[in-house]
PALO-971323 format. One record per residue: residue in three letters; z, y, x of N, C-alpha, C in turn. Coordinates in Angstrom, 3 decimals. Layout:
// PALO-971323
<node torlum="Ala" n_up="Z" n_north="Y" n_east="X" ca_up="Z" ca_north="Y" ca_east="X" c_up="Z" c_north="Y" c_east="X"/>
...
// end
This chain:
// PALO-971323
<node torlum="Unk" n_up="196.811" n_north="63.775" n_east="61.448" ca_up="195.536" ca_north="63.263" ca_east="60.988" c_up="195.814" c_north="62.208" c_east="59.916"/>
<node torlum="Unk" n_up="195.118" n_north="62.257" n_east="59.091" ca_up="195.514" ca_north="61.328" ca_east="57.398" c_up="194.691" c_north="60.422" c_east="57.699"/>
<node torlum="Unk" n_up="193.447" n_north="60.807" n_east="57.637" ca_up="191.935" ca_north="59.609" ca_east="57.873" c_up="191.516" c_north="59.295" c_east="59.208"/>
<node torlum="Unk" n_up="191.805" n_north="58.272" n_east="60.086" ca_up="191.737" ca_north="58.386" ca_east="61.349" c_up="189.992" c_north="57.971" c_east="62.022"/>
<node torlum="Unk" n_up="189.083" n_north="57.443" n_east="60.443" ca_up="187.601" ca_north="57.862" ca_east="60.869" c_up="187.123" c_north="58.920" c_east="61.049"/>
<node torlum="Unk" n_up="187.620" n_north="59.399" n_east="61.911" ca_up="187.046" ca_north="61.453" ca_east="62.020" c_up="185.269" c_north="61.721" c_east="61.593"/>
<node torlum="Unk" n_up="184.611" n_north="60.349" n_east="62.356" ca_up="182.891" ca_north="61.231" ca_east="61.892" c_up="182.775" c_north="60.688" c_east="60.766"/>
<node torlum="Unk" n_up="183.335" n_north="59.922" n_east="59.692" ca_up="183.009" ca_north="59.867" ca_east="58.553" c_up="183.125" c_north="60.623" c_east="57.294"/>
<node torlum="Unk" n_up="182.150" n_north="60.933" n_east="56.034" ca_up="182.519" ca_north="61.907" ca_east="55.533" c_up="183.549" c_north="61.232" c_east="54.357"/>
<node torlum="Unk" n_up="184.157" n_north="62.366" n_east="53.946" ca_up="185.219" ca_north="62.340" ca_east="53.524" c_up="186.699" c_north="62.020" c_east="54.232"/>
<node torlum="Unk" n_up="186.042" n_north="62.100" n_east="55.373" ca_up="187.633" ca_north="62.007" ca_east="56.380" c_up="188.500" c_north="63.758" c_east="56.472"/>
<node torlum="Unk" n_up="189.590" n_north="63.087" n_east="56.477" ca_up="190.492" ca_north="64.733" ca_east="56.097" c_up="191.661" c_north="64.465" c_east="57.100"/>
<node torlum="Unk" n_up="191.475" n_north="65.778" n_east="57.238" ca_up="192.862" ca_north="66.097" ca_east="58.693" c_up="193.577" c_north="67.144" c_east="58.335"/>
<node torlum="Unk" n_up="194.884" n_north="66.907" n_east="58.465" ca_up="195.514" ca_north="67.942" ca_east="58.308" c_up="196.718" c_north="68.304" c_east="59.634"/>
<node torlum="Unk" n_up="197.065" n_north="69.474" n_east="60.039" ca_up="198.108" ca_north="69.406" ca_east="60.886" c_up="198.645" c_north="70.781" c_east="60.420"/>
<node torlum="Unk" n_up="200.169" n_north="70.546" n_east="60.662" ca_up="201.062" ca_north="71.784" ca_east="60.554" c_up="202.018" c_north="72.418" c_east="61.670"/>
<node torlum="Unk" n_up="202.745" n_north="73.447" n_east="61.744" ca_up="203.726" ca_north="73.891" ca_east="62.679" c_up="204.290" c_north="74.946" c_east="62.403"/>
<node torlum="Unk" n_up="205.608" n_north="75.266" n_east="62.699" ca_up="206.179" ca_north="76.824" ca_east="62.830" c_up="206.050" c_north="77.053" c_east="64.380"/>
<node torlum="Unk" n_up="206.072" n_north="78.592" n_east="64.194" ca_up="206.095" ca_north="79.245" ca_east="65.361" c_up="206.474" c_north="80.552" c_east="65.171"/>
<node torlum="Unk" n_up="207.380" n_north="81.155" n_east="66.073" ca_up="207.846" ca_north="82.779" ca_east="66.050" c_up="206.053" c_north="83.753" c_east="66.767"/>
<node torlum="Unk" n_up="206.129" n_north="84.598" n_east="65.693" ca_up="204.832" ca_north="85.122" ca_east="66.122" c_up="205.433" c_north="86.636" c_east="66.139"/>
<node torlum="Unk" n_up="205.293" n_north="86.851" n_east="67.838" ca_up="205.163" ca_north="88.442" ca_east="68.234" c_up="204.743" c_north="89.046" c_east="67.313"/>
<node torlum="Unk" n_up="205.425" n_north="90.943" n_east="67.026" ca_up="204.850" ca_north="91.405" ca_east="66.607" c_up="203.658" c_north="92.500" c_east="67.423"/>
<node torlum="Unk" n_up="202.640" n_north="92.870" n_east="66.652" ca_up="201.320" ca_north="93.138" ca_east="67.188" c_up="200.187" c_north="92.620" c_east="67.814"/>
<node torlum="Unk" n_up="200.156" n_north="91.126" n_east="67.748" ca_up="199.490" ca_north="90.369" ca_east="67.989" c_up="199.275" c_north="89.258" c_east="67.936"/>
<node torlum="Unk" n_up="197.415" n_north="88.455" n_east="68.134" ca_up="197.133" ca_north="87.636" ca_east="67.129" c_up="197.573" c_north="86.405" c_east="67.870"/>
<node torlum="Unk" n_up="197.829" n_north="85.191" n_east="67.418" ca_up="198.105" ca_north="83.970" ca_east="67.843" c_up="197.471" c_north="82.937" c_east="66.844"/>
<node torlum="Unk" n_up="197.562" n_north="81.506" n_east="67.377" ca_up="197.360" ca_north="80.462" ca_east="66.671" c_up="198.343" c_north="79.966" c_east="66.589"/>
<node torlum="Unk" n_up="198.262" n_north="79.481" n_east="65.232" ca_up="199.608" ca_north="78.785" ca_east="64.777" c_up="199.412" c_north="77.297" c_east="64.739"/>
<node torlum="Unk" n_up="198.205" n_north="76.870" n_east="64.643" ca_up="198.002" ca_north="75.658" ca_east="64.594" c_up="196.382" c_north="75.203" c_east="65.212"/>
<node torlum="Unk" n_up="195.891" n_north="73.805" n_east="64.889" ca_up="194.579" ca_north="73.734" ca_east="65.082" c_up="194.004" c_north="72.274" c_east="64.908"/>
<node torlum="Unk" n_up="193.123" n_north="71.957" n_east="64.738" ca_up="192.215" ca_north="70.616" ca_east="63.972" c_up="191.174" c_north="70.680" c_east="64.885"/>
<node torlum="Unk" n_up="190.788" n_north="69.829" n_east="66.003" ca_up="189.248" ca_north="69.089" ca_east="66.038" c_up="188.686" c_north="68.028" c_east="65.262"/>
<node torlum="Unk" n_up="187.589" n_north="69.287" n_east="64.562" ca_up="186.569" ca_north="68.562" ca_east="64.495" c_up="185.159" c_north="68.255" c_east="64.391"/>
<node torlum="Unk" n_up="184.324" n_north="66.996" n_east="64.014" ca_up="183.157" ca_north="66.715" ca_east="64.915" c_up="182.224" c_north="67.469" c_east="64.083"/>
<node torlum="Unk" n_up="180.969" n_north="66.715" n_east="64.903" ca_up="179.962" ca_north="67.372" ca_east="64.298" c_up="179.427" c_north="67.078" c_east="62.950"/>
<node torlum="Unk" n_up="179.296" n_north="68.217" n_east="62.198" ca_up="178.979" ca_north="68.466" ca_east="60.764" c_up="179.770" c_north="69.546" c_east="59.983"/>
<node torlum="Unk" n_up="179.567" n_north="69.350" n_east="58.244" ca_up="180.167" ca_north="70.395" ca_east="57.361" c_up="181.596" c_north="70.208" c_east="57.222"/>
<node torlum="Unk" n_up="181.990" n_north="70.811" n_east="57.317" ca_up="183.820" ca_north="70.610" ca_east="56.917" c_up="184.283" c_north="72.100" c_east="55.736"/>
<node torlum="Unk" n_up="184.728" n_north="71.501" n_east="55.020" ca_up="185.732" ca_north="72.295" ca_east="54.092" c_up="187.232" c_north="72.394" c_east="54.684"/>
<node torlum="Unk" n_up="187.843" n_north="73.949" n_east="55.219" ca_up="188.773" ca_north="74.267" ca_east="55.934" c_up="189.556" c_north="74.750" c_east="55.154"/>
<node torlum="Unk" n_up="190.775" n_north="74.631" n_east="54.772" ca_up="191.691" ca_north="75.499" ca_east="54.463" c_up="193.005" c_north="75.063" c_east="54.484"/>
<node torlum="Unk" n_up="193.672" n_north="76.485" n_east="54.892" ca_up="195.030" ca_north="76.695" ca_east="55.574" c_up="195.969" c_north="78.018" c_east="54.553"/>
<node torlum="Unk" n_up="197.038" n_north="77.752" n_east="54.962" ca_up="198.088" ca_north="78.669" ca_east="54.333" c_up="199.162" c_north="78.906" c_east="55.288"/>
<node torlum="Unk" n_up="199.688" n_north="80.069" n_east="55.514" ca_up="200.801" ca_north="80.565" ca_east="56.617" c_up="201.932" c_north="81.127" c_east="55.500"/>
<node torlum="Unk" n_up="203.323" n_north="80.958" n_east="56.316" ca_up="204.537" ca_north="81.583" ca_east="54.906" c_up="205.264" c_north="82.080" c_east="56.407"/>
<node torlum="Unk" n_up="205.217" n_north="83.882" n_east="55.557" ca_up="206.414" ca_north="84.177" ca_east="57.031" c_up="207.270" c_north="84.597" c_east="56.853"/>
<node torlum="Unk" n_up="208.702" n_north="84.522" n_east="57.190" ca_up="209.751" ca_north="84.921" ca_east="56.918" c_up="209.928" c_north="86.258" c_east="56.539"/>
<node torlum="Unk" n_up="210.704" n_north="86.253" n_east="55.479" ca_up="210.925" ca_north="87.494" ca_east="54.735" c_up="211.463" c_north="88.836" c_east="55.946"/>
<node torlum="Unk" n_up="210.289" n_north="89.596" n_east="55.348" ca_up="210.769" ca_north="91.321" ca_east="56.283" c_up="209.691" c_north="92.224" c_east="55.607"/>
<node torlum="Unk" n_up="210.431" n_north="93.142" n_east="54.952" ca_up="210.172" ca_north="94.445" ca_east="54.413" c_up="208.872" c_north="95.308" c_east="54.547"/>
<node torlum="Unk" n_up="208.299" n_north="95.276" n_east="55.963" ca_up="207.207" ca_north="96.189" ca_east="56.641" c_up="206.464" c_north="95.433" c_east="57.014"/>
<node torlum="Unk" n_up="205.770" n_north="96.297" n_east="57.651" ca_up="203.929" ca_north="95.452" ca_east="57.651" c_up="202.931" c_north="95.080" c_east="56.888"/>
<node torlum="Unk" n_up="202.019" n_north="94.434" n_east="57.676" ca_up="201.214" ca_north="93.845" ca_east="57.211" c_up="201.026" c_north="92.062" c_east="57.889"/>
<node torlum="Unk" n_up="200.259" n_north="91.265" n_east="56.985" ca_up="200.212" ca_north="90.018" ca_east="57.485" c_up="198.865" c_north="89.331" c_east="57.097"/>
<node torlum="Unk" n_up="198.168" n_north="88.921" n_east="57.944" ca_up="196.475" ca_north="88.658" ca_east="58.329" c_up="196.340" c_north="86.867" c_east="58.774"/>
<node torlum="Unk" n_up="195.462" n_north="86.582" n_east="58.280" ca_up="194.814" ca_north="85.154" ca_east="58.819" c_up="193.700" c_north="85.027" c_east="58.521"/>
<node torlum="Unk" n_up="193.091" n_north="84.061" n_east="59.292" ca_up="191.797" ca_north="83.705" ca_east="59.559" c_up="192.040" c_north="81.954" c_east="60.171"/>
<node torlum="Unk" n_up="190.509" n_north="81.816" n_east="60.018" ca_up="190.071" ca_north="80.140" ca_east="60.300" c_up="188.923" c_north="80.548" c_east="61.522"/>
<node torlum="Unk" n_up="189.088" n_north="80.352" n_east="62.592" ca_up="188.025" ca_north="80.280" ca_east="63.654" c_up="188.005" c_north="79.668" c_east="64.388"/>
<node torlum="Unk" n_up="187.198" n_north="79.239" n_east="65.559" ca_up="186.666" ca_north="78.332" ca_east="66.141" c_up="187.177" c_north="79.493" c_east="67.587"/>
<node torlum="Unk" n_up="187.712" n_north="79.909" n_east="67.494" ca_up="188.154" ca_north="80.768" ca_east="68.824" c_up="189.958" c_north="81.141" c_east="68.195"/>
<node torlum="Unk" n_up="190.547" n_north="80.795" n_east="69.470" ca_up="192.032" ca_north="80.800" ca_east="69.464" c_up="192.605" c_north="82.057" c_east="69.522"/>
<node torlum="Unk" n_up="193.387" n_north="83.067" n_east="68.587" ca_up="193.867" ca_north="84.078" ca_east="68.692" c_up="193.180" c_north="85.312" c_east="67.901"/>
<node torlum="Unk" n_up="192.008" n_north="84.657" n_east="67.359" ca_up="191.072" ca_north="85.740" ca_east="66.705" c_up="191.157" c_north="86.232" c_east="66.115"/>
<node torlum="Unk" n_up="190.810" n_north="87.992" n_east="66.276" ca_up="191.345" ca_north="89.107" ca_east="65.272" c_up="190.558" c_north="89.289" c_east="64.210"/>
<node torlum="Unk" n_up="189.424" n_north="88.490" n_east="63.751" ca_up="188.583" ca_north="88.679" ca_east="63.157" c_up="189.273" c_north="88.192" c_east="61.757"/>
<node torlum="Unk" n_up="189.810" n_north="88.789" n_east="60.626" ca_up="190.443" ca_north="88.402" ca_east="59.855" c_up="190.177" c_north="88.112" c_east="58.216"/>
<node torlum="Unk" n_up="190.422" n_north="87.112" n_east="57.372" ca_up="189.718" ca_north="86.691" ca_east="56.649" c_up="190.588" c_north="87.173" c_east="55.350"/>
<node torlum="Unk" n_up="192.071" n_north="87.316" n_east="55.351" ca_up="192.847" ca_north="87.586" ca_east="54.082" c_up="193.950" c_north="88.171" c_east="54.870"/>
<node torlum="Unk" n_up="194.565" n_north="89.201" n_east="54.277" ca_up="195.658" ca_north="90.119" ca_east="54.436" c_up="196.366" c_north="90.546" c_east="53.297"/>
<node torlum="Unk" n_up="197.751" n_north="91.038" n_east="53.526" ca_up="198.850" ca_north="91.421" ca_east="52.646" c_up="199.409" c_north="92.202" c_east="53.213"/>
<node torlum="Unk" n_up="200.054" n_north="93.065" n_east="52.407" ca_up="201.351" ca_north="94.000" ca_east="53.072" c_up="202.735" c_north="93.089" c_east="52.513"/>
<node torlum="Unk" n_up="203.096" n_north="93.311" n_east="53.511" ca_up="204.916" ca_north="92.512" ca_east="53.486" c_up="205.033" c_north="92.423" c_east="52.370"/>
<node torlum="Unk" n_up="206.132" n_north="91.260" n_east="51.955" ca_up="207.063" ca_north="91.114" ca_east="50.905" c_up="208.154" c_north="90.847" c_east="51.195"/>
<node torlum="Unk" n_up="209.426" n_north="92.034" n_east="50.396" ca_up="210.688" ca_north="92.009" ca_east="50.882" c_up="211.692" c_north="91.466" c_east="49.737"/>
<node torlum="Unk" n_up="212.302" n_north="90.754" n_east="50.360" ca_up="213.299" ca_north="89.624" ca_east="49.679" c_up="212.468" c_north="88.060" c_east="49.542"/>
<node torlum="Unk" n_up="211.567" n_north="87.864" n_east="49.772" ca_up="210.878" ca_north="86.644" ca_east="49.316" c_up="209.796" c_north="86.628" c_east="51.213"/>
<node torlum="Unk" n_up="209.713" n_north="85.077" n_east="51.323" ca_up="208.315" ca_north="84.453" ca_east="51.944" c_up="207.041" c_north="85.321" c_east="51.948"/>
<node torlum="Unk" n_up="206.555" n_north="86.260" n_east="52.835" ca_up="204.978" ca_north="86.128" ca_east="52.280" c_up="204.008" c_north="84.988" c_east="52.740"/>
<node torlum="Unk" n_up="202.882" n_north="84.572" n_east="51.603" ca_up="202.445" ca_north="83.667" ca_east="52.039" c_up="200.819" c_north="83.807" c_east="51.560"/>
<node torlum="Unk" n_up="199.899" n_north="83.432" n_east="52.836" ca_up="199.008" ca_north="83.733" ca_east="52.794" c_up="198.034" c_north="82.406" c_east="52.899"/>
<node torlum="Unk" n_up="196.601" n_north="82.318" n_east="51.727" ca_up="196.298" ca_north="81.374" ca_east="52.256" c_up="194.768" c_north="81.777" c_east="52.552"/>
<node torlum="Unk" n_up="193.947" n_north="80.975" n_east="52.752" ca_up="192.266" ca_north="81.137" ca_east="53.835" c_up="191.811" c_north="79.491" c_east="53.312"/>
<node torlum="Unk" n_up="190.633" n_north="80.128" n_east="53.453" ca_up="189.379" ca_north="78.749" ca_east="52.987" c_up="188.424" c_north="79.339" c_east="53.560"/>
<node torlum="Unk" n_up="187.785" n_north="78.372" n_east="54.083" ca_up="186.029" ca_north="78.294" ca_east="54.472" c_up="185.360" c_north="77.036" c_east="55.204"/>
<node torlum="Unk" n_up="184.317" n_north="77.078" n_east="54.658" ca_up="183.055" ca_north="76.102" ca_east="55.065" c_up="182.611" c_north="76.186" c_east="56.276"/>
<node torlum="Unk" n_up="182.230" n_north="75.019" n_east="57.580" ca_up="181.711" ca_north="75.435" ca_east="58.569" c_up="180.650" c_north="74.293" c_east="58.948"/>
<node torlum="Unk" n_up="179.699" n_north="74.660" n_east="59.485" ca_up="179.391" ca_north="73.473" ca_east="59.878" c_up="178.957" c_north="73.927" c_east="61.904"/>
<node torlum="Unk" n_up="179.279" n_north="72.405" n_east="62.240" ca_up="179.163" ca_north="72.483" ca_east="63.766" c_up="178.301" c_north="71.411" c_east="63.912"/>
<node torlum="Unk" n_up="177.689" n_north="72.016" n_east="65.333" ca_up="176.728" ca_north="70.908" ca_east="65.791" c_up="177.122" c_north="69.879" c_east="67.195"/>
<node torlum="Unk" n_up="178.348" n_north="70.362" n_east="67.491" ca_up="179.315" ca_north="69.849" ca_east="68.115" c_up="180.957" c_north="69.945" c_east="67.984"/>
<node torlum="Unk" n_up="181.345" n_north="68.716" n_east="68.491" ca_up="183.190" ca_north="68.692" ca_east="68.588" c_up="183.698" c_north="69.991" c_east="68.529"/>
<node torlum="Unk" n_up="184.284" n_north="70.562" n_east="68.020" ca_up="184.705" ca_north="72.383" ca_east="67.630" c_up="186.191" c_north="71.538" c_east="67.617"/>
<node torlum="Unk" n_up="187.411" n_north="72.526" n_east="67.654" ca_up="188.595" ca_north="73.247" ca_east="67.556" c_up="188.550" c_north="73.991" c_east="66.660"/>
<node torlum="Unk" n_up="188.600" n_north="73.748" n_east="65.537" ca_up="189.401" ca_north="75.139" ca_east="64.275" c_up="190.829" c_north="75.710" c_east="64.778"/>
<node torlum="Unk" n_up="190.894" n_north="76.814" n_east="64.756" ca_up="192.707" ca_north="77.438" ca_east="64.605" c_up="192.378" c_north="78.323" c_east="63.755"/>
<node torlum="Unk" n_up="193.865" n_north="77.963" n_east="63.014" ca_up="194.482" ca_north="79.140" ca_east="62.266" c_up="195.111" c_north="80.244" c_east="62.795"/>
<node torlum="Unk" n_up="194.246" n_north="81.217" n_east="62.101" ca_up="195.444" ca_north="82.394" ca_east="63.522" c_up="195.980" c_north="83.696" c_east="63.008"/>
<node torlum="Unk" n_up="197.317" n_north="84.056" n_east="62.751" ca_up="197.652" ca_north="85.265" ca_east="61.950" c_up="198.301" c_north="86.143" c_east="63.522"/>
<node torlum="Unk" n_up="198.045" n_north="87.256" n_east="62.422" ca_up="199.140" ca_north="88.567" ca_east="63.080" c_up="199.891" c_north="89.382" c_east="61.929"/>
<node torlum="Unk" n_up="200.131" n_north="89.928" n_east="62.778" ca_up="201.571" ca_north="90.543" ca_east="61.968" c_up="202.217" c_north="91.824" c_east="62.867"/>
<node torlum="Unk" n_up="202.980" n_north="92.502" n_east="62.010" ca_up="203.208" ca_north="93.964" ca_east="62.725" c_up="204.712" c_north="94.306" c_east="61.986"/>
<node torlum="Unk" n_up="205.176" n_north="93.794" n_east="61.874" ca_up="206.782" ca_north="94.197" ca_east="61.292" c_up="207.528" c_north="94.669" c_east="61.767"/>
<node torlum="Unk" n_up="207.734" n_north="94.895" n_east="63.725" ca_up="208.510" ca_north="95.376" ca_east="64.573" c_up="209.374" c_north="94.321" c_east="65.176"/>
<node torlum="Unk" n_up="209.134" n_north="92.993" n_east="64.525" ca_up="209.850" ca_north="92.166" ca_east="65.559" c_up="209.026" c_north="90.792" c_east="65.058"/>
<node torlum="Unk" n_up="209.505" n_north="89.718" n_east="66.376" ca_up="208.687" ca_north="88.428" ca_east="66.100" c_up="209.061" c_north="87.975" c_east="64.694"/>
<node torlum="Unk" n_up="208.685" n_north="87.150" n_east="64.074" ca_up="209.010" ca_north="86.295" ca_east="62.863" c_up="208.300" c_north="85.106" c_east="62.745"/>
<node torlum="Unk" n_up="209.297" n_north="84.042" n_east="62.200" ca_up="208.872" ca_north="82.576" ca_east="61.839" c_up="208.241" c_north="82.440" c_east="60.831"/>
<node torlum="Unk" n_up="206.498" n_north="81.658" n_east="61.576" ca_up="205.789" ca_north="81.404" ca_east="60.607" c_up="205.113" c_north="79.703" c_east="60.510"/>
<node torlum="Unk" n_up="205.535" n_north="79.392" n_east="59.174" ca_up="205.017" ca_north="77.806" ca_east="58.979" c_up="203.652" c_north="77.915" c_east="58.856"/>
<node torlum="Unk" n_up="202.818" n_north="76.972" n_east="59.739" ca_up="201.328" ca_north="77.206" ca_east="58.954" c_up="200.698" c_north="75.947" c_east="58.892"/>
<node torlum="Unk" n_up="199.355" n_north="75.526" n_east="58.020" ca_up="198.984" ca_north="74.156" ca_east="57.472" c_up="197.608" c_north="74.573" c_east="57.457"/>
<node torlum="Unk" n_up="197.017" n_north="73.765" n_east="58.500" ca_up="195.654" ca_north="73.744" ca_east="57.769" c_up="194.799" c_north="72.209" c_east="58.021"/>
<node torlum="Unk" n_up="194.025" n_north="71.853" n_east="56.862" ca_up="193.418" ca_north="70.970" ca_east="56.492" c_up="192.003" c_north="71.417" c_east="56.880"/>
<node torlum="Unk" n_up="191.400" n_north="69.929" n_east="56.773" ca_up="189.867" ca_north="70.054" ca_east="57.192" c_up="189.444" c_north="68.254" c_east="56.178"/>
<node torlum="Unk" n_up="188.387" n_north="68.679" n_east="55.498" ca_up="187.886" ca_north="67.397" ca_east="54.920" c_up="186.087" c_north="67.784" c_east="55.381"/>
<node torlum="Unk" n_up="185.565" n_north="66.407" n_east="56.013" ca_up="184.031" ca_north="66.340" ca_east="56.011" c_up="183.327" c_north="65.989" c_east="54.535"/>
<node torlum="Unk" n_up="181.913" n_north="67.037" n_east="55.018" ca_up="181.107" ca_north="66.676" ca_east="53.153" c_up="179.685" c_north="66.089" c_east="53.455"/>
<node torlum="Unk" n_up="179.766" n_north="66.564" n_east="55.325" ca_up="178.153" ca_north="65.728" ca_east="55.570" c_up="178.062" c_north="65.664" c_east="56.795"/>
<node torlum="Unk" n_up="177.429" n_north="64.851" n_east="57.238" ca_up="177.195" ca_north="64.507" ca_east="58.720" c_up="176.216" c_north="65.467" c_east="59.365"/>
// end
């Protein structure tokens, strides 16, 4: 957390993490509470280089969700890296997670970052 007035606007949070993410299914890689009002969300995941697949993320208010907002097919020799934005507004304390999947045939390490700044109460 950067701005530690959370209900004020213009307060911004950010948190990051790696994590080995199974393949064929969705996980959270990370996650931000926060309060009630508009928030501007966005996150970016980088997963270790492997040849096959595909690689998916999303921003939701539910942990593990397949509901997916940006996707890629693999990139081999290099990071793929994916990023997600969106606006939300809550009328209560919410949990954002970031949450990718992936299908390559084996787990792989993924860094992920997501930020949250308030625009209104």
């Amino acid at each position: 957390m950067i701005n530690s007035s959370l209900g004020n606007i213009g307060t911004l949070l950010e948190s990051s993490s790696d994590k080995s993410v199974a393949t064929g299914g969705s996980t959270s890689i990370v996650s931000i509470p926060i309060t009630a009002g508009k928030w501007i969300l966005s996150g970016h995941v980088s997963f270790t280089s492997h040849a096959t697949g595909i690689r998916r993320i999303n921003i939701s208010g539910s942990s593990g969700s397949t509901g997916y907002m940006n996707a890629i097919q693999a990139v081999s020799g290099a990071a793929t890296i994916l990023p997600v934005s969106r606006i939300v507004e809550v009328t209560t304390p919410t949990t954002m997670y970031l949450n990718v999947y992936q299908n390559s045939g084996e787990s792989l390490l993924c860094t992920g970052t997501l930020s949250a700044i308030k625009i209104s109460g």
